[in-house]
VEXDREN-2710 file (C-alpha; in Angstrom, 1 decimal):
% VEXDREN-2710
k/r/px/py/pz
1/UNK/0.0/0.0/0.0
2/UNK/1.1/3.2/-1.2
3/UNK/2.0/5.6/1.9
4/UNK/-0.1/8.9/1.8
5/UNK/1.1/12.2/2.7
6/UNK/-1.4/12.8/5.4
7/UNK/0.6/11.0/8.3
8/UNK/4.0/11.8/6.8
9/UNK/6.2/13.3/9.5
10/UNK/8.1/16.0/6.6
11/UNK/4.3/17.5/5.9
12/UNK/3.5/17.0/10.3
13/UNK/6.7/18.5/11.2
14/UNK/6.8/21.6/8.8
15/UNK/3.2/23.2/10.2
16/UNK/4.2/21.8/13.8
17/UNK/7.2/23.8/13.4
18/UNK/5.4/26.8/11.9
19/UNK/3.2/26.9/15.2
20/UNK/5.9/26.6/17.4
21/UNK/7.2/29.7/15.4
22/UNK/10.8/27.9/14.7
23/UNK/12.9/26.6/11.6
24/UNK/12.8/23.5/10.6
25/UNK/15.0/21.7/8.0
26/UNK/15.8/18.1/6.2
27/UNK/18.6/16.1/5.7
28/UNK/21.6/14.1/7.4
29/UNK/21.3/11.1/9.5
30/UNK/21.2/12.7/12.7
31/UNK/18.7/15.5/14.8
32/UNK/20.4/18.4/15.4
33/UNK/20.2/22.1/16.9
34/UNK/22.3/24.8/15.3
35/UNK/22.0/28.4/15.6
36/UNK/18.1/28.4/16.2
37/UNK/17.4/26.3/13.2
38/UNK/16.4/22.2/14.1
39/UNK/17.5/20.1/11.5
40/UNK/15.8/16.6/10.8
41/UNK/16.1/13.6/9.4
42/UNK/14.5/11.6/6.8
43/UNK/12.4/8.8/8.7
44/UNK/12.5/5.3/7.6
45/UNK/10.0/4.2/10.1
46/UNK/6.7/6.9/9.9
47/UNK/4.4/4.7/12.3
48/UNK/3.0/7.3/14.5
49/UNK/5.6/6.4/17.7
50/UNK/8.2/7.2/15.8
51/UNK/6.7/10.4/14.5
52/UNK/5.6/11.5/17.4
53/UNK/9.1/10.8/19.1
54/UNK/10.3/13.2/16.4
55/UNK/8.1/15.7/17.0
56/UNK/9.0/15.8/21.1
57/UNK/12.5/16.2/20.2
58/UNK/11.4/18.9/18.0
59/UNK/9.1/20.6/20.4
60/UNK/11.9/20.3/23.6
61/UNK/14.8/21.6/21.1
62/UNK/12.3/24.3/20.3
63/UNK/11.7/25.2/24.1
64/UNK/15.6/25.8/24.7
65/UNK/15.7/27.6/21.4
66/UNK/12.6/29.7/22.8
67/UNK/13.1/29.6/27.0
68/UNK/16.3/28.8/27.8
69/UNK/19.6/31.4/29.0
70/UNK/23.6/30.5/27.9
71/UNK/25.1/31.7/30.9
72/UNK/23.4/29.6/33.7
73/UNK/24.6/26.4/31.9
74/UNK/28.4/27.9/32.1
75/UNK/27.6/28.7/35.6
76/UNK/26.8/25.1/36.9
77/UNK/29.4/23.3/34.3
78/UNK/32.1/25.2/36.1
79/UNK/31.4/24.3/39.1
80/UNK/30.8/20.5/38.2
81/UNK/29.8/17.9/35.4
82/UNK/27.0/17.0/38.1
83/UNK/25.6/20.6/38.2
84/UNK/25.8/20.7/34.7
85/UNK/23.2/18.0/34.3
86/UNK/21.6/18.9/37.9
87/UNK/21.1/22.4/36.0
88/UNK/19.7/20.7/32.7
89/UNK/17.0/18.5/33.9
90/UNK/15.5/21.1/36.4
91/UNK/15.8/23.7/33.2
92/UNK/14.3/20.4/31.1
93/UNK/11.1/20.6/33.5
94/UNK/11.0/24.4/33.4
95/UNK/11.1/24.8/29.9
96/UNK/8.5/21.7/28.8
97/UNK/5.9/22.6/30.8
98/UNK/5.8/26.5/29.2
99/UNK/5.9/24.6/25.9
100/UNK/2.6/22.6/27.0
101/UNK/1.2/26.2/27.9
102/UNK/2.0/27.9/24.8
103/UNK/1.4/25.4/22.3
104/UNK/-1.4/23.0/22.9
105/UNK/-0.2/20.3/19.8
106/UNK/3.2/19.7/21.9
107/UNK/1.2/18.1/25.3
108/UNK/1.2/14.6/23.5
109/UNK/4.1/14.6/21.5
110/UNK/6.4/15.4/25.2
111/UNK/4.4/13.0/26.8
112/UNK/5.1/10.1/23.8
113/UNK/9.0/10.9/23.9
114/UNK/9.1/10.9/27.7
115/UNK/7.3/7.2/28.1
116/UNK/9.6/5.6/25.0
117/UNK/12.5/6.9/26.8
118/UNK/12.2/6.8/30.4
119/UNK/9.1/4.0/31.1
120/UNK/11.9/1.5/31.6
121/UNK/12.9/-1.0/35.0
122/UNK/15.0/1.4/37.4
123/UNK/17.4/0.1/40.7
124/UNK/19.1/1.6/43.2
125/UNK/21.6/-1.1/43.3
126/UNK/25.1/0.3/43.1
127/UNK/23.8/3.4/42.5
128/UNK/25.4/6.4/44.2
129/UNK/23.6/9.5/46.2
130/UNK/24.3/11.8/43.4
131/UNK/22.8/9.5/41.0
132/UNK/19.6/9.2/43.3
133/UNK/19.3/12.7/43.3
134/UNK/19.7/13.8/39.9
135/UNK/17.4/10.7/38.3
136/UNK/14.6/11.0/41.3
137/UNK/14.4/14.9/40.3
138/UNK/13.9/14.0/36.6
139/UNK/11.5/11.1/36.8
140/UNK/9.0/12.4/39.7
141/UNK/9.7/16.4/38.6
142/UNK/8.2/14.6/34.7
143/UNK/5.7/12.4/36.3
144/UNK/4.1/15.0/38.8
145/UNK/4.7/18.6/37.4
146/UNK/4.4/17.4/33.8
147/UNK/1.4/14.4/34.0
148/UNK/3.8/12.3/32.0
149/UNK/3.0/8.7/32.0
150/UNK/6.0/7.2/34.0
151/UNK/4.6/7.3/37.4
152/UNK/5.7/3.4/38.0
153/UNK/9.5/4.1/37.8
154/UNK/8.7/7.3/40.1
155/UNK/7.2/5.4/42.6
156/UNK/10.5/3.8/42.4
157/UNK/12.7/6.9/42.4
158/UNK/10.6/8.0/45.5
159/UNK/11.5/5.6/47.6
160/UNK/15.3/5.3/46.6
161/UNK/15.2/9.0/47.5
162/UNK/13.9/8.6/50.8
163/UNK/16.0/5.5/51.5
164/UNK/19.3/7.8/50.2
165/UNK/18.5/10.9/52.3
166/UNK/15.9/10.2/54.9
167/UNK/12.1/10.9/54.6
168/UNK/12.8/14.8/56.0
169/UNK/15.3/15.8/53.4
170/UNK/13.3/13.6/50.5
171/UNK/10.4/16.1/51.5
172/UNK/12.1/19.3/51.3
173/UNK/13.4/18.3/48.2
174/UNK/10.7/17.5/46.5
175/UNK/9.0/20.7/47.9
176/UNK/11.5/22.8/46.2
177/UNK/11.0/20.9/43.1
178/UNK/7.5/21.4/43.1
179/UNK/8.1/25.5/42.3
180/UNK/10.3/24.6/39.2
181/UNK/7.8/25.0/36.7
182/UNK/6.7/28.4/38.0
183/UNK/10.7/29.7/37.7
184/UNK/11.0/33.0/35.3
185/UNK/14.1/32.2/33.3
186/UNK/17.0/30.0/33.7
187/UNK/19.0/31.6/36.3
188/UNK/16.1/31.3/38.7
189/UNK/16.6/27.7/37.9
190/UNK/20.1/27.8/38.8
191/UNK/19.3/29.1/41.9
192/UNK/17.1/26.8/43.0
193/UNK/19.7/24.0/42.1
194/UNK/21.6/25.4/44.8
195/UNK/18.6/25.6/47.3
196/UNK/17.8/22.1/46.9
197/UNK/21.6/20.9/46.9
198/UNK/21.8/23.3/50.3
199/UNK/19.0/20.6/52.2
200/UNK/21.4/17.7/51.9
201/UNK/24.0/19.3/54.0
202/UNK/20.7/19.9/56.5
203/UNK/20.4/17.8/59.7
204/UNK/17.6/14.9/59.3
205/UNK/14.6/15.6/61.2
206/UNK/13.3/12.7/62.8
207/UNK/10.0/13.0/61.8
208/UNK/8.9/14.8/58.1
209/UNK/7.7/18.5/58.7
210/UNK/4.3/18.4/59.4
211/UNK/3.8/21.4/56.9
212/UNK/6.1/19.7/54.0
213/UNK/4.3/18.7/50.9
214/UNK/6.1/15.3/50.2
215/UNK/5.1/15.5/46.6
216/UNK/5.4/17.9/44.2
217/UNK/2.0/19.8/43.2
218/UNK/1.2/19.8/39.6
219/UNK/1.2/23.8/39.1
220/UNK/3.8/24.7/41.3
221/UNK/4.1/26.8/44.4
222/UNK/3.7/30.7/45.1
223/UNK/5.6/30.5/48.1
224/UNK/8.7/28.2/48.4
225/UNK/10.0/26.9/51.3
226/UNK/13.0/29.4/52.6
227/UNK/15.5/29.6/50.7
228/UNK/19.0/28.9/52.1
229/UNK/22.4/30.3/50.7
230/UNK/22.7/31.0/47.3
231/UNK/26.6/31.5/47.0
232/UNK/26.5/28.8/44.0
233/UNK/25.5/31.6/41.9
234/UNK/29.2/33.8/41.8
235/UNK/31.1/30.5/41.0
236/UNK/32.4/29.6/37.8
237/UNK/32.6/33.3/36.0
238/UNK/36.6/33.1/35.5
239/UNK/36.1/30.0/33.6
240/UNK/34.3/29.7/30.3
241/UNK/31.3/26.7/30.6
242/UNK/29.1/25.2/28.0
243/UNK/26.2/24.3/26.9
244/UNK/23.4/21.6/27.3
245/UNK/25.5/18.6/26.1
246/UNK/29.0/19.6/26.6
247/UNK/31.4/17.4/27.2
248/UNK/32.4/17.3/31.0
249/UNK/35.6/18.1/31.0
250/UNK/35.0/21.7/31.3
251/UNK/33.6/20.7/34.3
252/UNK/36.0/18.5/35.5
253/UNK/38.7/21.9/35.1
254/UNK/36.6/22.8/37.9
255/UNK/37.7/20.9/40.8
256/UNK/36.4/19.8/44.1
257/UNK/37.8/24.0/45.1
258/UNK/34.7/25.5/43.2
259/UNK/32.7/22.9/44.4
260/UNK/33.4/23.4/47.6
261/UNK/33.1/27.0/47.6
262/UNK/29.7/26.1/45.7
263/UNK/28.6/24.3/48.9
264/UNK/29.9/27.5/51.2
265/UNK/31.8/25.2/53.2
266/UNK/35.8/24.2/53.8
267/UNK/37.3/21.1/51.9
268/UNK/37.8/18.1/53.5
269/UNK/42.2/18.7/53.1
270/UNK/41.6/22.0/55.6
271/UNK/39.2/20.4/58.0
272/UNK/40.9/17.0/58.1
273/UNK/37.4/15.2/57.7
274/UNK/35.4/13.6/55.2
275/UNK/33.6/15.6/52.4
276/UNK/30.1/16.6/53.5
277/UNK/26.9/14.8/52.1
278/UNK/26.6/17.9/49.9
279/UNK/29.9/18.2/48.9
280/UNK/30.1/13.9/48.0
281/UNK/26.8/15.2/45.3
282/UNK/28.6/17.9/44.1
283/UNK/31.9/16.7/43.4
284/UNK/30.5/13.8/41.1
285/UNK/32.5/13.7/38.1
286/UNK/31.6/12.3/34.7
287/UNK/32.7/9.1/35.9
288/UNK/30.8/8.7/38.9
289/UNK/27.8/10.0/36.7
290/UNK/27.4/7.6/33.8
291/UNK/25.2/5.6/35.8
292/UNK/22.2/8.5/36.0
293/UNK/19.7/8.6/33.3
294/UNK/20.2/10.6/30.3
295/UNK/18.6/13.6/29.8
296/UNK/15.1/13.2/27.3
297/UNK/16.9/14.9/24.2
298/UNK/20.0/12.8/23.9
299/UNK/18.1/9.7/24.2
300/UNK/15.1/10.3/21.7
301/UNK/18.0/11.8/19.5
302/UNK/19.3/8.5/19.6
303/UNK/15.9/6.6/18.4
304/UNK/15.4/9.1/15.6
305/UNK/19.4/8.3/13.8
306/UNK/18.2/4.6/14.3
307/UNK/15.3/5.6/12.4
308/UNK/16.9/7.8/10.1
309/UNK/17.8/7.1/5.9
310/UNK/14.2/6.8/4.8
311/UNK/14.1/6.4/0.6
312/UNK/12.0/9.6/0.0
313/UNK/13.3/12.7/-1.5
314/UNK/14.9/15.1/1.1
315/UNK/12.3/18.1/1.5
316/UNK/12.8/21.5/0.6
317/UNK/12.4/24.2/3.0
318/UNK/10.0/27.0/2.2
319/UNK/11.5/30.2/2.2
320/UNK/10.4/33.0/4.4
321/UNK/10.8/35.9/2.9
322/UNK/9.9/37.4/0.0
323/UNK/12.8/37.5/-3.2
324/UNK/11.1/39.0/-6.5
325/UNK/12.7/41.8/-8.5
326/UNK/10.7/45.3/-7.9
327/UNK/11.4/46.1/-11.5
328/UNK/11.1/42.5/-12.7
329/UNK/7.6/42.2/-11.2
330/UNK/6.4/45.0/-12.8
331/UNK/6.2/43.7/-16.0
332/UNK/5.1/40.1/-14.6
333/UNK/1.9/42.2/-13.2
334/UNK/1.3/44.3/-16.3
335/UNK/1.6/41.4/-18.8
336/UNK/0.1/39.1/-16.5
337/UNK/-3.2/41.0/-16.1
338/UNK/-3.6/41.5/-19.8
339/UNK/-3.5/38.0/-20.4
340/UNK/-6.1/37.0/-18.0
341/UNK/-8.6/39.6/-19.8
342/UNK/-11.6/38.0/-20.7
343/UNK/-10.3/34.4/-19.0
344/UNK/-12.1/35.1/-15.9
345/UNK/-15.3/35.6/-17.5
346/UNK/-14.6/32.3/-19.9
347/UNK/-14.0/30.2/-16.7
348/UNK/-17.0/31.8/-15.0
349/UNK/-19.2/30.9/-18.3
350/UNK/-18.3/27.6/-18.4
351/UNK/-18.4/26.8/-14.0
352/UNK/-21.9/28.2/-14.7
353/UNK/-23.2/26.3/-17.4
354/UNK/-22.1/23.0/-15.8
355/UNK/-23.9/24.3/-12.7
356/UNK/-27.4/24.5/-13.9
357/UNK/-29.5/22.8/-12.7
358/UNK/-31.9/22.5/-15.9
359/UNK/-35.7/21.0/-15.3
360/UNK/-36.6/17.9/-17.2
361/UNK/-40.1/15.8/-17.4
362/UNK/-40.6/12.5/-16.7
363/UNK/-43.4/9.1/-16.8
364/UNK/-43.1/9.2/-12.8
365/UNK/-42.2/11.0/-9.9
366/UNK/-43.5/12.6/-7.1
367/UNK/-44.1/16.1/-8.8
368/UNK/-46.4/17.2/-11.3
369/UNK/-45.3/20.0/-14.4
370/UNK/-48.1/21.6/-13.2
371/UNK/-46.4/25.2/-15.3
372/UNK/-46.9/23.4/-18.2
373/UNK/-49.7/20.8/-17.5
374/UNK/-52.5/22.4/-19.3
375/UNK/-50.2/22.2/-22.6
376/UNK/-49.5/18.8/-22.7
377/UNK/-50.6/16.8/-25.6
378/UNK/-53.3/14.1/-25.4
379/UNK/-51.6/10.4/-24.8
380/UNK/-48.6/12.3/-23.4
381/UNK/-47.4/11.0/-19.9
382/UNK/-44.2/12.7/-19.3
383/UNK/-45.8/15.2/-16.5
384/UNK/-43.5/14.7/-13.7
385/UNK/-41.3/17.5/-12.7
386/UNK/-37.5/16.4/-12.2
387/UNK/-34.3/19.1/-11.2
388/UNK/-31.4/17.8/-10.9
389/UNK/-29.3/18.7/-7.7
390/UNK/-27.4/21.5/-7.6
391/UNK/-23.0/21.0/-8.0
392/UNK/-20.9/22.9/-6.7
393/UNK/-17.2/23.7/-7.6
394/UNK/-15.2/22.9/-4.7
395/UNK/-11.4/22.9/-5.9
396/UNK/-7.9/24.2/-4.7
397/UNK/-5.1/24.2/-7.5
398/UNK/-1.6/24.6/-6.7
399/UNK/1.1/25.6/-9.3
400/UNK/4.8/24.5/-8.7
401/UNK/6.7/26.2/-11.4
402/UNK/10.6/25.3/-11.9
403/UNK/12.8/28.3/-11.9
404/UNK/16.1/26.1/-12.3
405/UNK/19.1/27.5/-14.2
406/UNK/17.6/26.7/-17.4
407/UNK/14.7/28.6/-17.9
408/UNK/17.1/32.0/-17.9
409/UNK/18.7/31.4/-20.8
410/UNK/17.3/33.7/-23.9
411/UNK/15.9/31.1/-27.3
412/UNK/14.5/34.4/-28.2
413/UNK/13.5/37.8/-27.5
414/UNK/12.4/36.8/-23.3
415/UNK/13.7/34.7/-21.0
416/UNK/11.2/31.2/-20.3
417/UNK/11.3/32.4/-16.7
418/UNK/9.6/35.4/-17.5
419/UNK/6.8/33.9/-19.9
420/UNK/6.1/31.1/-17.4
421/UNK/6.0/33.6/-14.7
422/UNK/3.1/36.0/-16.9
423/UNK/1.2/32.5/-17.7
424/UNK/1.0/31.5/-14.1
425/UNK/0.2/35.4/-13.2
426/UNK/-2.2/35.3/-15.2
427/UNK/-4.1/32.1/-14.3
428/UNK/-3.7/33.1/-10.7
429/UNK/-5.6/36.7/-11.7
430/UNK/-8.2/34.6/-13.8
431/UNK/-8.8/32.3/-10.7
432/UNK/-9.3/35.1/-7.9
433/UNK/-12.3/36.0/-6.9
434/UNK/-14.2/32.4/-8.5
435/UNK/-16.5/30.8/-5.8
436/UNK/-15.6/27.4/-4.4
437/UNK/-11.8/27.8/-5.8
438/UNK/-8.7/28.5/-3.9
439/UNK/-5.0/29.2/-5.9
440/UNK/-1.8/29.1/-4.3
441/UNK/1.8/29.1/-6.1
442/UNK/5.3/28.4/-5.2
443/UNK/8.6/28.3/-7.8
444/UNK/11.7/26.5/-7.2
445/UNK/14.7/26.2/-6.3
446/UNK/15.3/29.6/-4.5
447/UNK/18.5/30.0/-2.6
448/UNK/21.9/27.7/-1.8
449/UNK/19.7/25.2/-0.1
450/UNK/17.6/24.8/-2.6
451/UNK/14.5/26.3/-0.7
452/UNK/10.9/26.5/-2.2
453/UNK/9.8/30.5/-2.8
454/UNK/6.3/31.1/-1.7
455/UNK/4.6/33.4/-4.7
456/UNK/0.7/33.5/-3.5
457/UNK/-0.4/31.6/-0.4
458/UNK/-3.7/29.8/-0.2
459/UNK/-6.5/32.2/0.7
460/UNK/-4.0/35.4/0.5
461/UNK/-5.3/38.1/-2.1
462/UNK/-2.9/38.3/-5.5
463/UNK/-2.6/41.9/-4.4
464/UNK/-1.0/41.0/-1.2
465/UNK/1.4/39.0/-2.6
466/UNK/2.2/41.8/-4.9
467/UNK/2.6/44.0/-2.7
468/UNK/4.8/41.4/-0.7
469/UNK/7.1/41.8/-3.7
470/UNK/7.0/37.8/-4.1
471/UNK/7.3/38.2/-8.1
472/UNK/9.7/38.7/-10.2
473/UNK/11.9/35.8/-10.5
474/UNK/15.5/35.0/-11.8
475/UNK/16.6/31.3/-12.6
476/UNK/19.3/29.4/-11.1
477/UNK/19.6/26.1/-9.3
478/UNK/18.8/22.8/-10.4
479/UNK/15.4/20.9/-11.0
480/UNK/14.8/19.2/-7.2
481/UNK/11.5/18.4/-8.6
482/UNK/10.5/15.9/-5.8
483/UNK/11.9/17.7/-3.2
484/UNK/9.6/21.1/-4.2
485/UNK/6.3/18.2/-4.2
486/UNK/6.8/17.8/-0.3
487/UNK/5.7/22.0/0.6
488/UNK/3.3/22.7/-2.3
489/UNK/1.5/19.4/-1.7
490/UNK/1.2/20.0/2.4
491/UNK/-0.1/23.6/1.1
492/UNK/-2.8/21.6/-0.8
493/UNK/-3.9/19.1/1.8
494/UNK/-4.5/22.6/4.3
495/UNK/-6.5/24.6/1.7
496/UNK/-10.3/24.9/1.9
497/UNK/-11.5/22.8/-1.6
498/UNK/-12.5/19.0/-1.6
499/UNK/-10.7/18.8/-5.0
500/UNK/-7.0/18.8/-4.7
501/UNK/-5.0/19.9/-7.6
502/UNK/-1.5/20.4/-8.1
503/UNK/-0.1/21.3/-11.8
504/UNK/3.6/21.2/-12.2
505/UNK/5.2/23.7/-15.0
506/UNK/9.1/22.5/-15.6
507/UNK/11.5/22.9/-18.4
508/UNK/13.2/19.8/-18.3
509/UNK/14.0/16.3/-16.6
510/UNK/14.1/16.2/-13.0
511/UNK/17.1/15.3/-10.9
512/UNK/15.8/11.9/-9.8
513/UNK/13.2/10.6/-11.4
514/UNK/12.8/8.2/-8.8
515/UNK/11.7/10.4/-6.2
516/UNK/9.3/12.3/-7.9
517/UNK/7.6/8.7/-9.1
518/UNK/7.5/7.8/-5.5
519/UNK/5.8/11.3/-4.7
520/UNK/3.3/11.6/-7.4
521/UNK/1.9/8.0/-6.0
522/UNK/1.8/9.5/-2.2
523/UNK/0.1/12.7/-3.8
524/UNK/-2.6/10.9/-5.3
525/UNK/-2.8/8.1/-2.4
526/UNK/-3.6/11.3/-0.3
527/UNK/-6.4/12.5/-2.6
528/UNK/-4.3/15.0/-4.7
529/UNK/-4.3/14.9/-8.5
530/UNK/-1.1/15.5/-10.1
531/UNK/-0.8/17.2/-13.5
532/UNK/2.6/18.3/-15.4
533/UNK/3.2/20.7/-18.4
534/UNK/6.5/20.4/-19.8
535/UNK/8.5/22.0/-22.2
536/UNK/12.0/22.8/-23.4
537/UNK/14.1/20.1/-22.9
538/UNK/11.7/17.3/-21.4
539/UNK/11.4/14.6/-22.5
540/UNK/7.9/12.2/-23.3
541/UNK/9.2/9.0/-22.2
542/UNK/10.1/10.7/-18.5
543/UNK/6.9/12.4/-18.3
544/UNK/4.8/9.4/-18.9
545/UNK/6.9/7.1/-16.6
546/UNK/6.1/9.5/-13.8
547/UNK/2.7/11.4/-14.1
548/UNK/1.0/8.2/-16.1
549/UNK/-1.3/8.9/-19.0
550/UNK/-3.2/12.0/-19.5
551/UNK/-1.8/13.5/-16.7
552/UNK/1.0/15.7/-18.9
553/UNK/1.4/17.6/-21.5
554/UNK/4.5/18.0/-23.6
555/UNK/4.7/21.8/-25.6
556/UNK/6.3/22.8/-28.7
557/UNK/6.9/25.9/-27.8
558/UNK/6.9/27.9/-24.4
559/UNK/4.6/30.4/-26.1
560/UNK/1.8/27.6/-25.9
561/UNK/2.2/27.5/-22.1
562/UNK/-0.7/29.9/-21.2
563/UNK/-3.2/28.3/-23.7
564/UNK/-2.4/24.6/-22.6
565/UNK/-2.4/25.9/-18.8
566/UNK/-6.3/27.6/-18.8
567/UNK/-7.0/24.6/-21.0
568/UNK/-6.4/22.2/-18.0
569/UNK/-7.8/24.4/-15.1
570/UNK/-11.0/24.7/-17.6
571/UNK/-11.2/21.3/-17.5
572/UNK/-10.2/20.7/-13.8
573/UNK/-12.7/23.1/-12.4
574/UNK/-16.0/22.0/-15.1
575/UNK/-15.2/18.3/-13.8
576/UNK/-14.8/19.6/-10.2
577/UNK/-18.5/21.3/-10.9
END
């Protein structure tokens, strides 16, 4: 069975993205984060686990792009490879749960991606205290402050914790961790590291305080418990840190010094004792730490690469600004409009002929003529009214045209850019304003990356777009034919119109004709019709292996484009009616 394009994580991701308001591109093998942009790969496994997996790493990348400060994370990594990660799953809790609260579509995703990577058998067994600590904080803070389902292994955690540090300390701690997800910024966050890394060093009541919540509430806390001494927050500023996932020797340049000065206390060399209980937590070096969990990026980063190398085509990005020629679109608009004069009336006509809804007589039915009763002709007995149902056109049409290198070189007096550009104008003028029918457009490539240009979005007046400078265009680039079918058909599937329609203008042969085989199949297993006019260098034998009989057209002459183009949407839109 063919796969559609409605479940396909390339079309989920791109609008997912868009609501999260960040940048998403395709390609490698690997998940990535670099300078605000989140970079995907290809899935080979689009079951909706995997894709959702995908989409939690996407959303908690997107909440450090969106929430989270630098200098807190070189702060803690300073001090130690354990307040590093102390810092980062405290921050991880902070940050998800304003992600839930700004953008609704990220609560299931989060809560997918935290059960495939932490609902999994946990023991305390060999485990030391700074382990406790740092994987009871992440599992309960996720399964009480977030609602994610892993309560069983907190259950676990809870106990370990309690077992660790004694019930007192296990309730201050998770008292403190109950305001996380209320915290302002990052370096709040930091703070609060400290406070809860200050009860350990804390004498053990012998009975819980009878006003400590032992778990954390779901919404935080308005008041915290008091806060203790926040020298943690002065350490480290000589030394450059690092980031989320740096490596820990940074921290390990450190030293138990900063960590003791973290913990406000002397080292055990000038006090001739042991290393407080504080201290032994801080002080845990990458070593000591590889038995704690990871954090929930790292590990659903590692799921995705296994699922990573999918056969598709690599999706182009759609580019966000606009990139016409002022002067360039000025003829496009000029030309453009007197072409369509006269087409919107002709498509018009002929929506409205196919439309009515003419009255015929017939031998039985439930209606009599009774207009023209008194006329009819003895031994007649066709007196029954019948009107047939009223259609409706209900269609959106998508143009793709290929801007590649190609169509700029001169075979006459204009460049095939700038006569395809004037046809599709043109249609696009012809098709505004037509009841039941949306028109959207996009050209490609555009840019080093081979990006998709938008030239009129669904729904958005041609005047708008205009005035958005979006025409105007200048070849260059290559013909990533498949790669440009991923945007313009997720622009389809999300336009109002029960007909989908995408027609494909293009020059010549496409890179891999593969890919675009394999795309045109998922475009029509999803409900869209796929239709190409070709010219130039194309060639019939291509065409017909991948848009199938009468589904392309092969031109003479590039002067025949406008004529063969309102020919087909004339036809689209009377079989749509």
């Amino acid at each position: 069975m063919q796969r559609s394009l409605s479940n396909a994580f390339p079309i989920i991701a791109r609008y997912f993205c868009d609501d999260l308001g960040v940048r998403i591109e395709f390609g490698g093998n690997q998940p990535a984060t670099k300078d605000k942009v989140i970079y995907q790969p290809v899935l080979k496994d689009e079951s909706p686990r995997m894709v959702n997996v995908s989409l939690g790493w996407t959303a908690h990348e997107s909440a450090h792009i969106k929430y989270t400060d630098d200098e807190p994370y070189e702060l803690a990594y300073a001090v130690s490879p354990f307040m590093g990660r102390f810092l980062n799953l405290l921050e991880d809790l902070r940050i998800e749960k304003r992600m839930m609260e700004d953008h609704y579509c990220a609560i299931e995703p989060l809560r997918v991606t935290a059960q495939e990577v932490f609902q999994k058998p946990w023991s305390a067994d060999g485990k030391s205290e700074a382990v406790v600590l740092h994987d009871a904080c992440l599992i309960i803070g996720r399964a009480r402050l977030l609602n994610q389902p892993i309560e069983e292994v907190a259950v676990v955690l809870d106990a370990a914790l309690a077992n660790t540090f004694g019930a007192g300390r296990r309730a201050k701690i998770l008292g403190l961790l109950s305001t996380v997800t209320g915290l302002p910024d990052t370096a709040a966050v930091y703070q609060l590291a400290h406070r809860i890394l200050d009860v350990l060093d804390e004498e053990e009541p012998q009975q819980p305080d009878a006003g400590a919540d032992p778990d954390p509430a779901p919404q935080g806390q308005d008041e915290s418990p008091q806060q203790g001494q926040d020298q943690g927050a002065q350490q480290g500023q000589d030394q450059p840190g690092q980031g989320e996932q740096g490596n820990s020797s940074k921290g390990n340049q450190a030293g138990q010094g900063d960590a003791q000065a973290a913990s406000g206390q002397p080292g055990a060399d000038q006090q001739g004792a042991q290393p407080s209980l504080k201290q032994r937590v801080v002080n845990a070096d990458s070593q000591a730490m590889q038995d704690a969990l990871g954090d929930v990026s790292s590990q659903a980063a590692t799921l995705i690469s296994a699922n990573a190398g999918g056969t598709s085509s690599t999706p182009s990005s759609v580019l966000a600004h606009a990139f016409g020629s002022q002067a360039l679109q000025q003829d496009v608009v000029v030309n453009g409009r007197a072409a369509s004069m006269g087409l919107r009336q002709v498509l018009n006509g002929l929506i409205q002929g196919s439309q009515n809804a003419r009255v015929t007589v017939r031998k039985t039915g439930s209606r009599l003529d009774t207009a023209s009763l008194a006329r009819v002709r003895v031994g007649e007995n066709r007196i029954f009214r019948k009107q047939e149902p009223v259609q409706r056109t209900n269609a959106a049409i998508q143009l793709l045209l290929d801007g590649s290198g190609s169509m700029g070189v001169k075979t006459g007096g204009r460049k095939p850019i700038q006569v395809a550009e004037e046809a599709c104008f043109a249609m696009l003028t012809a098709l505004e304003g037509i009841a039941g029918v949306t028109s959207g457009a996009m050209v490609f490539p555009r840019g080093n990356r081979e990006q998709v240009g938008v030239l009129k979005r669904h729904g958005q007046n041609l005047a708008s777009a205009v005035a958005e400078q979006r025409f105007g265009l200048t070849a260059s680039g290559g013909t990533p034919l498949a790669s440009a079918m991923w945007p313009a058909a997720g622009d389809l599937l999300r336009a109002k119109g029960q007909r989908k329609v995408l027609i494909i203008s293009t020059d010549g042969d496409p890179r891999n004709v593969t890919d675009v085989i394999d795309m045109v199949a998922r475009c029509r297993a999803s409900g869209i019709e796929v239709f190409a006019i070709a010219y130039g260098e194309a060639k019939a034998t291509k065409l017909q292996l991948m848009f199938g009989t009468g589904h392309w057209q092969l031109l003479d002459d590039l002067g025949q484009l406008r004529s063969a183009l309102q020919a087909l949407v004339q036809r689209v839109l009377t079989q749509a009616a």
